[in-house]
C-alpha positions as CSV (number, residue, x, y, z in Angstrom):
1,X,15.4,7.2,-15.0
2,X,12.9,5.0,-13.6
3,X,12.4,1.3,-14.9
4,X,10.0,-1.5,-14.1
5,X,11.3,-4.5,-12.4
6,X,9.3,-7.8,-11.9
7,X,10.2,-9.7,-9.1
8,X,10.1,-13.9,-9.2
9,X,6.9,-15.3,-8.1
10,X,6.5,-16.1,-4.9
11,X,3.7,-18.0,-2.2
12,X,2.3,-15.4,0.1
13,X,0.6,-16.5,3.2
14,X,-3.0,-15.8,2.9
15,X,-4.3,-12.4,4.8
16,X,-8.1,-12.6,3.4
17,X,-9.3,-10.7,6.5
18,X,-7.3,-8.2,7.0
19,X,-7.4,-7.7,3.3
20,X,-11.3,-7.4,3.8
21,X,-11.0,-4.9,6.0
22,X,-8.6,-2.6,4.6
23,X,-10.3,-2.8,1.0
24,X,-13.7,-2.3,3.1
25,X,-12.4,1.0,4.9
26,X,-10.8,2.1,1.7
27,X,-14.1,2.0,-0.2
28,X,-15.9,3.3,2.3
29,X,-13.7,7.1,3.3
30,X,-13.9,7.0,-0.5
31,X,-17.7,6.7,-1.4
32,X,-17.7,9.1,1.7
33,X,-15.6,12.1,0.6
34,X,-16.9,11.5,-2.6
35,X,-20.1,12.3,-1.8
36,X,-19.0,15.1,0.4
37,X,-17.0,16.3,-1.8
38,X,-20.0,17.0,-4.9
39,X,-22.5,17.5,-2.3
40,X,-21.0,20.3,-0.4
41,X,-20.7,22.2,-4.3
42,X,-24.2,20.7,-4.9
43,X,-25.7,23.8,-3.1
44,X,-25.6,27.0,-5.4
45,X,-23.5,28.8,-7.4
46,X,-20.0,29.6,-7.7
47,X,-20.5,32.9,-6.4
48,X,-23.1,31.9,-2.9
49,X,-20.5,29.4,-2.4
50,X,-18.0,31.5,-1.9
51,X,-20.1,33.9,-0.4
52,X,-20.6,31.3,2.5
53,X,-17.2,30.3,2.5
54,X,-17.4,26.9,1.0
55,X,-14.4,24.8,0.3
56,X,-12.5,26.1,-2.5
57,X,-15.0,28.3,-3.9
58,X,-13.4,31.3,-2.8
59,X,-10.2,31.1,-4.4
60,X,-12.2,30.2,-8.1
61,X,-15.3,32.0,-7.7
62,X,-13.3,35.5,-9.2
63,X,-11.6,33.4,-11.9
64,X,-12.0,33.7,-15.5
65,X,-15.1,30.9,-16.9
66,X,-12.5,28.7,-18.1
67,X,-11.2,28.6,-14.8
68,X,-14.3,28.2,-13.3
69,X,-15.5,25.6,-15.6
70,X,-12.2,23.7,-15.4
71,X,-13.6,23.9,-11.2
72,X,-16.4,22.4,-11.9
73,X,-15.8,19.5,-14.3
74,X,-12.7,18.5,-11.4
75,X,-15.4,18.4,-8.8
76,X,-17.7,15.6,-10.8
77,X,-14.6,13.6,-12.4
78,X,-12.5,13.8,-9.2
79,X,-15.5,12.7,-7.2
80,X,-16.9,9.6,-9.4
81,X,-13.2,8.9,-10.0
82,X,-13.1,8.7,-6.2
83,X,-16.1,6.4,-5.9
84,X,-15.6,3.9,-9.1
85,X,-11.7,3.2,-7.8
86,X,-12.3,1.1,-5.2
87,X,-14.5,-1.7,-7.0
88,X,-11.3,-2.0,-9.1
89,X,-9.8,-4.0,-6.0
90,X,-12.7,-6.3,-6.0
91,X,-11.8,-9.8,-6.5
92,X,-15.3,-11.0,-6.1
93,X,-16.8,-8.5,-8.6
94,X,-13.4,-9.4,-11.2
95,X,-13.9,-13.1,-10.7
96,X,-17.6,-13.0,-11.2
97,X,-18.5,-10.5,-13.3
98,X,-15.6,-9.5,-15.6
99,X,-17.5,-7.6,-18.1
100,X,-18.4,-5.2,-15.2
101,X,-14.6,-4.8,-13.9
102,X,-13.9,-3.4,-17.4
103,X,-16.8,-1.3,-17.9
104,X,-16.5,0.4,-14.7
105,X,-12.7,0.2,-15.1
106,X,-13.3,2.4,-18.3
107,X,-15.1,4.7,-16.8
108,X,-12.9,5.3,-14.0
109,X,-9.5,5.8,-16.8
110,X,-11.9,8.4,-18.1
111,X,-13.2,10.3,-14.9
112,X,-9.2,10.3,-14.4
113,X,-8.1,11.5,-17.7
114,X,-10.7,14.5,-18.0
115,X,-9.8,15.2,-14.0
116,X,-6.2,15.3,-14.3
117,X,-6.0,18.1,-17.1
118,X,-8.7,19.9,-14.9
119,X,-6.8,19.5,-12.0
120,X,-3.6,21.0,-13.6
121,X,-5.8,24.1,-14.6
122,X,-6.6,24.6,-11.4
123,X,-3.1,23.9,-9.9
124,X,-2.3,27.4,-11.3
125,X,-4.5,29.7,-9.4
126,X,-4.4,27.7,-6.1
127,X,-4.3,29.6,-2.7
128,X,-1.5,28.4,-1.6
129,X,0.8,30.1,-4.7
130,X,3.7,28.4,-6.5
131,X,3.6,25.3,-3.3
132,X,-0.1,24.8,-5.2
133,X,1.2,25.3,-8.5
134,X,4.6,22.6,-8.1
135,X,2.5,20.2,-5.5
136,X,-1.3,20.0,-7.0
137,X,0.2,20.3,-10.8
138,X,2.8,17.3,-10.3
139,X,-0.3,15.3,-8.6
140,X,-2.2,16.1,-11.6
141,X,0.6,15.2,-14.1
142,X,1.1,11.7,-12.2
143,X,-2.4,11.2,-11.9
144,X,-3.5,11.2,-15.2
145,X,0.4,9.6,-16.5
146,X,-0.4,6.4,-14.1
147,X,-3.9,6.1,-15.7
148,X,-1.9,6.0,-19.2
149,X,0.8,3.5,-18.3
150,X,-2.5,1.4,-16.4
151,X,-4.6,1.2,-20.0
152,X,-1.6,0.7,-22.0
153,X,-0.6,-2.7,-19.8
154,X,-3.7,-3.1,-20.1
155,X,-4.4,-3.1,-23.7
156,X,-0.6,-4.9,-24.0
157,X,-1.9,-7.7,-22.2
158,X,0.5,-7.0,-19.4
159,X,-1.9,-7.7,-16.7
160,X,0.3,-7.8,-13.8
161,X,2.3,-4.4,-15.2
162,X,-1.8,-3.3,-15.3
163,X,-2.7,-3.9,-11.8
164,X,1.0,-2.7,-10.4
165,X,-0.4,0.6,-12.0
166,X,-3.8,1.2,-11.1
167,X,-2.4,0.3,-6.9
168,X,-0.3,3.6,-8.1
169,X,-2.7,5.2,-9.6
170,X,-5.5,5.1,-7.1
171,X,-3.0,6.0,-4.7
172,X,-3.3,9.5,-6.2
173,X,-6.8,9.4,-6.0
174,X,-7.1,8.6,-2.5
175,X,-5.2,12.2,-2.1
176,X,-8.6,13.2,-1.9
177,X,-9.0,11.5,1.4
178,X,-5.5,11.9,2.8
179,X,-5.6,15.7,2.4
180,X,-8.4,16.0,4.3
181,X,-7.0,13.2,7.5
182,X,-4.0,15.4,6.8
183,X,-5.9,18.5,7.7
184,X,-7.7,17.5,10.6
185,X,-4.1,16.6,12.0
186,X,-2.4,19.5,11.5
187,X,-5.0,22.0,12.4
188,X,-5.2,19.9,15.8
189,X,-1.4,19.6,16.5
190,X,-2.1,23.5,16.7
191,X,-4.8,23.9,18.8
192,X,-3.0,23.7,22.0
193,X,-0.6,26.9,21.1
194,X,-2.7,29.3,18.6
195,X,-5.3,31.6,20.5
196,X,-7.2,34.5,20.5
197,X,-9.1,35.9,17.2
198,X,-8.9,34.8,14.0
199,X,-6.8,31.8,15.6
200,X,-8.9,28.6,14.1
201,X,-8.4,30.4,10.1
202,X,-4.9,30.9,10.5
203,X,-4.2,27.6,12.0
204,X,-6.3,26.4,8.9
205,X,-4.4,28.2,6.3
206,X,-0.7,26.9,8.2
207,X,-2.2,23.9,8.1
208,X,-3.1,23.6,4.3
209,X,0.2,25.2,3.1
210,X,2.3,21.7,3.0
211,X,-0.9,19.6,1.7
212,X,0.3,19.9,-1.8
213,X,2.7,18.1,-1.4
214,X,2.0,15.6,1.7
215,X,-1.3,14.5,0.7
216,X,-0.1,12.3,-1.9
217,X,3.6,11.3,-1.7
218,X,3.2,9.1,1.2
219,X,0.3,7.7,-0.8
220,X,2.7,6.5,-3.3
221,X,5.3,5.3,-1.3
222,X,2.9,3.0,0.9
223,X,1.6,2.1,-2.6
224,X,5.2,1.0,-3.8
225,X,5.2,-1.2,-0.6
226,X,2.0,-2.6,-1.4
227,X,3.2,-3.6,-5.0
228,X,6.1,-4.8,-4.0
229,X,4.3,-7.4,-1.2
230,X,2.5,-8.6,-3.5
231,X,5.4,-9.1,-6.3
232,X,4.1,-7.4,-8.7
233,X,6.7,-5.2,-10.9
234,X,8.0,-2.5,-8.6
235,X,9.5,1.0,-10.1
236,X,13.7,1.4,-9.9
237,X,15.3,4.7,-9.9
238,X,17.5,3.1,-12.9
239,X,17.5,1.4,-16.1
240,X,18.1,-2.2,-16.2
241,X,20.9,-1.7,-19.2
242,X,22.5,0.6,-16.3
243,X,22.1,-2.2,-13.7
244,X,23.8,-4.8,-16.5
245,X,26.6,-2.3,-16.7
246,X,27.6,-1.5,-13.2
247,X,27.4,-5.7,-12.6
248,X,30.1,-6.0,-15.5
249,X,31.8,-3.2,-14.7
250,X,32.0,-4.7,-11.3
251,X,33.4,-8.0,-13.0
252,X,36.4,-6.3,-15.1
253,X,37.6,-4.7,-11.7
254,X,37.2,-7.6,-10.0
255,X,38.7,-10.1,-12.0
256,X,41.6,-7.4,-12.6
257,X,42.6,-7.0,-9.1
């Protein structure tokens, strides 16, 4: 079972440029798959979509209008979910202008919450079967469980347990850009030894099959780093009441031998 631990507090040597620069390139593959992202479904219907091979409109454009609609709501949260998360980061915009931190905070823990359930709708017809289902559905389920435990620090004024949650939490967001990085590797790593017909859509669809899965748990691993660099309360794979119990248990033998 996973608990919470916060670390002492402790000086960090100052890295405001290379802070800069990663926040800057962070915002900007965001606001730019963002836009690609709604734009590229911005074009016509379900249905032309898919007839032209866009994105995933093939694999929903045959689904029942639940489906479909739970489709199209992901596409508009997922994307200004995408776009509002990096402003979070934004010292200057928290430390100036609080009252716009929250408000676009807000609408960024909704954009999350209606895009998670979407997502997990969506998870179950993916074209990549039960790896969609178990890799797409748990990034879902995390997603939108990060955004809870961020808001409830939040409204516990837990601020540090707050910000430890949204690093997480956006770190499932970014999966938006990492699949796609992702993608563009694997499809290249296979260039050199696929040929012939066909060769660039089958390389594709080997190359989508672990994305499930990889575009988002190295995100939160990297993300665990970052939270623990900056000592803000880092997750444990068990309890501290466990950790209390192994130290006495580790006591009695001692002092017994």
């Amino acid at each position: 079972m996973a608990s919470v631990a916060t670390p002492a507090h402790h000086k960090q040597r100052p890295r405001k440029g290379r802070g800069r620069w990663s926040w800057a390139w962070v915002a900007l593959s965001s606001v730019a798959i963002a836009g690609y992202f709604v734009g590229q479904y911005a074009q016509g219907t379900l249905a032309d979509l898919a007839h032209n091979g866009v994105g995933l409109a093939p694999t929903y454009a045959s689904r029942a209008w639940p489906v479909q609609a739970a489709f199209w709501v992901h596409i508009v949260t997922a994307g200004l979910a995408l776009a509002l998360g990096p402003w979070q980061f934004s010292r200057r915009l928290r430390t100036r202008n609080l009252g716009v931190h929250r408000g676009i905070g807000r609408a960024y823990m909704i954009t999350v919450a209606v895009g998670s359930v979407s997502a997990l709708v969506m998870s179950m017809f993916s074209s990549v079967g039960i790896l969609g289902f178990f890799g797409f559905g748990s990034l879902a389920v995390l997603w939108g469980w990060t955004a809870w435990r961020a808001y409830r620090a939040v409204r516990e004024r837990d601020i540090r347990g707050h910000q430890a949650w949204v690093i997480r939490n956006f770190a499932l967001t970014y999966a938006a850009v990492t699949l796609r990085l992702w993608l563009g590797v694997l499809v290249f790593a296979q260039l050199p030894f696929v040929h012939g017909e066909g060769a660039f859509d089958r390389i594709s669809a080997e190359a989508y099959a672990p994305l499930p899965f990889l575009c988002w748990l190295p995100n939160l691993v990297i993300a665990e780093f970052m939270i623990r660099r900056r000592g803000l309360p880092a997750l444990h794979l068990t309890t501290p009441a466990a950790i209390e119990r192994g130290s006495r248990s580790e006591r009695v033998a001692t002092s017994s031998a």
